[in-house]
Structure formats: C-alpha cells, structure tokens
C-alpha positions as CSV (number, residue, x, y, z in Angstrom):
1,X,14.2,-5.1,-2.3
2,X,17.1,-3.6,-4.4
3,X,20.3,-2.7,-3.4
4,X,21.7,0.8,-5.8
5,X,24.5,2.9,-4.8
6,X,24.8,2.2,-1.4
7,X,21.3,2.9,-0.3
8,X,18.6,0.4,-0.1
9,X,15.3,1.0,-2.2
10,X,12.0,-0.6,-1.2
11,X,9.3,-1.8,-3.6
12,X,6.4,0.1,-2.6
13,X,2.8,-0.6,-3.1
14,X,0.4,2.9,-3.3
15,X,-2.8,2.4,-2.2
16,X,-5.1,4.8,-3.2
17,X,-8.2,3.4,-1.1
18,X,-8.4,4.3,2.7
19,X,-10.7,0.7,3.3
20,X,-8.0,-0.9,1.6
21,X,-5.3,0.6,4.0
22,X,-6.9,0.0,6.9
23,X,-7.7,-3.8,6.3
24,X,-4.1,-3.7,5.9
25,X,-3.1,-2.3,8.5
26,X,-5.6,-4.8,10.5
27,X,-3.9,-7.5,8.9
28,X,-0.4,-6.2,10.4
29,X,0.5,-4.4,7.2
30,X,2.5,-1.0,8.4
31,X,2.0,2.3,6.6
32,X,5.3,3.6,5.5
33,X,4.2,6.6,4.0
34,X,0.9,9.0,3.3
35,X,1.4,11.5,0.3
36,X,-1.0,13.8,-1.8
37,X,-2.9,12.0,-4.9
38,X,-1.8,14.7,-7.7
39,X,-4.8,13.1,-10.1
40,X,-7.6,14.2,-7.5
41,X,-7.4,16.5,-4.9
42,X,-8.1,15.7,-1.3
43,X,-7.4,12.1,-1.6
44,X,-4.2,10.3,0.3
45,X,-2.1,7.4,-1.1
46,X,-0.8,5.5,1.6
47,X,2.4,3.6,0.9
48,X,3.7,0.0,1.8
49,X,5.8,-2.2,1.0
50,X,5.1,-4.3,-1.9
51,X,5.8,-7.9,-0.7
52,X,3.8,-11.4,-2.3
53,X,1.9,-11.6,0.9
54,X,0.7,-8.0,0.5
55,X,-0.6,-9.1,-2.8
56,X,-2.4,-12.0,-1.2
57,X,-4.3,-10.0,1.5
58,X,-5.2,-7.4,-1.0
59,X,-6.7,-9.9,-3.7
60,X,-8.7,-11.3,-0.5
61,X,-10.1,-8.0,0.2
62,X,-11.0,-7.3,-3.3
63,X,-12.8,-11.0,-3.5
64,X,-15.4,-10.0,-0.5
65,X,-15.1,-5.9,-0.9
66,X,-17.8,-4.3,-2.7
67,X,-15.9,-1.1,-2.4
C-alpha cells in the first residue's frame, strides 16, 4: 500500500477467472471489487488486494488446477 495525496491507494490483484475468485474467497480472501472485462464481453474481473500471501494461494491453485 501507497500513501499519495492524502488518500490511500491499494495494490490490487484482477482476477479474471471466477474458480480462481472463489477459491479465494474460500481461502478468506475478500472481493473488493467486480468490474466489466473490456477485452471480452460478458466476463467479470473481480478485484483484491494484492498482498504476498495472495500470491501464495494463487500459485497453489494454479499447481493442482487444470482450469
């Protein structure tokens, strides 16, 4: 996290996979945001915040997924 100009920005991880998001979110992960992929239509990017242990649980899930 960054501190500019008074107002604190967050580093913020997109997910683009819905699997993905919800093992996160299993794992204790909370979404902070859902927008509009503007590369393909009718898919979400759900948005959290970027930490090292969100790096960890995501590398897990992409050792055993076969997504």
């Amino acid at each position: 996290m960054s501190k500019k100009g008074g107002s604190l920005k967050l580093n913020v991880y997109n997910c683009f996979s819905q699997k993905l998001a919800g093992f996160l979110l299993i794992n204790g992960f909370s979404i902070i945001g859902v927008k509009s992929d503007l590369k393909m239509t009718g898919r979400s990017v759900y948005m959290f915040v970027d930490s090292d242990l969100l790096r960890k649980v995501v590398s897990r899930y992409k050792e055993v997924s076969i997504e």
